[in-house]
C-alpha positions as CSV (number, residue, x, y, z in Angstrom):
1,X,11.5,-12.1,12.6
2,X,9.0,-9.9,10.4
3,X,7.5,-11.7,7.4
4,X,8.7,-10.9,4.2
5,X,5.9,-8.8,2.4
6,X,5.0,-8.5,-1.7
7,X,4.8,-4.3,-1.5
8,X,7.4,-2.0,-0.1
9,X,6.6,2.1,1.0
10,X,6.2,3.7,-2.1
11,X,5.0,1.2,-4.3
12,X,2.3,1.6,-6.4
13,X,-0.6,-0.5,-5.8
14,X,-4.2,-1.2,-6.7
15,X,-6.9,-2.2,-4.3
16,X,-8.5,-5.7,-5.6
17,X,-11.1,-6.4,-3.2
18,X,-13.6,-4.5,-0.6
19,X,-14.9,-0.5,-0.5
20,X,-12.2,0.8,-2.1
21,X,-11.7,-1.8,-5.1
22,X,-10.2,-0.5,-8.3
23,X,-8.9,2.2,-6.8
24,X,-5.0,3.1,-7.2
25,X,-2.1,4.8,-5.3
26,X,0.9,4.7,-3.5
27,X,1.7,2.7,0.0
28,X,2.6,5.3,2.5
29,X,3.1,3.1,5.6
30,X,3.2,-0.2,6.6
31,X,2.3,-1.6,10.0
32,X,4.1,-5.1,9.6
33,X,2.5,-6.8,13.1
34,X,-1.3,-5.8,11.6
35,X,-0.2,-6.5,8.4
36,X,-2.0,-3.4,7.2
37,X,-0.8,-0.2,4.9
38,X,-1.8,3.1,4.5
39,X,-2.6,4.4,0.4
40,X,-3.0,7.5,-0.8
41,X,-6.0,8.3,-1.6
42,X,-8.0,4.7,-0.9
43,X,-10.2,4.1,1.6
44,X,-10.6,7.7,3.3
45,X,-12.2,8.2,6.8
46,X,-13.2,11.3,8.4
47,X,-12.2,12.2,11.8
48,X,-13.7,14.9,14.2
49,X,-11.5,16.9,15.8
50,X,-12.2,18.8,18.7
51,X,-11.2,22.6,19.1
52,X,-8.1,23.4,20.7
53,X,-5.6,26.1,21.1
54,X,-3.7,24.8,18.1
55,X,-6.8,24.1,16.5
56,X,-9.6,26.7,17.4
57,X,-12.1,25.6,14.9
58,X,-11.9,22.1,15.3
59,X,-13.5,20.4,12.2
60,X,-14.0,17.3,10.2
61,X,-10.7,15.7,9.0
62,X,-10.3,13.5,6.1
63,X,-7.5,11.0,5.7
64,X,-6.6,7.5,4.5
65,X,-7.6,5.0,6.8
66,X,-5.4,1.6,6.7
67,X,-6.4,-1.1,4.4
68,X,-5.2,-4.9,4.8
69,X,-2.1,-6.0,2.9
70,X,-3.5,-9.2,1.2
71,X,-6.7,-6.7,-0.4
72,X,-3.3,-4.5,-2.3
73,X,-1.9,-5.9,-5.9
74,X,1.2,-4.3,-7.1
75,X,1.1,-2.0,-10.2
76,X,3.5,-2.8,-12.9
77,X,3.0,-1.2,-16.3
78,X,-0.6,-0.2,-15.5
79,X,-1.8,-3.9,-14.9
80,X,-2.0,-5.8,-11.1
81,X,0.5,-8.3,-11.0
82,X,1.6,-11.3,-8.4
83,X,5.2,-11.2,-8.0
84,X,7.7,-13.5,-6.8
85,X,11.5,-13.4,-5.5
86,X,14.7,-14.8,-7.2
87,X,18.1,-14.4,-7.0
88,X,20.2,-11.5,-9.6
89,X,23.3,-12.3,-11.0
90,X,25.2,-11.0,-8.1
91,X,22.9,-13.8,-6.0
92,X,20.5,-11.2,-3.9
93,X,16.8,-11.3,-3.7
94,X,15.1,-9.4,-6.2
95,X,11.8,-8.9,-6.6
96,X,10.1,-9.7,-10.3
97,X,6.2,-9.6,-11.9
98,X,4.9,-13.4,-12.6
99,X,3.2,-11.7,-15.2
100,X,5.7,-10.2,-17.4
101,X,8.7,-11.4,-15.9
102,X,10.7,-8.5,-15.3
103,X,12.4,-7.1,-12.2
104,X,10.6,-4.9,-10.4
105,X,12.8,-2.0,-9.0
């Protein structure tokens, strides 16, 4: 069974530790089994492409590289926040900020 995780695709985040910290942006994708996501625009790599019929140029590409899950925060009202799960009035699992206490989407 996958572990449960504190951000979701689409979420917006802020990077709280390494190269990239203080930096902001939306999760892409997540790779649950390297516990890793992709943001946009954080942590950007460059990747050399060689040139091919599709490509004839070739080039230098630049994209988002993955960054680990525990280095994201999730973005509520402009501040990081922790967040926690409890149950709504209908008894499912909602997500909410320890900070201000309100549900989170």
């Amino acid at each position: 069974m996958q572990k449960k995780l504190h951000v979701k695709i689409g979420d917006s985040v802020i990077v709280i530790s390494g190269e990239s910290k203080g930096q902001k942006g939306t999760i892409l994708s997540i790779d649950r089994n390297k516990m890793r996501a992709t943001v946009s625009g954080v942590n950007m790599v460059k990747r050399h492409n060689k040139p091919s019929a599709s490509n004839p140029q070739g080039g230098i590409e630049e994209k988002e590289g993955s960054i680990h899950i525990s280095n994201l925060m999730l973005e509520v009202n402009g501040t990081a926040t922790r967040t926690g799960r409890k149950p709504n009035e209908k008894g499912k699992l909602v997500r909410f900020s320890k900070k201000s206490g309100e549900v989170i989407k």
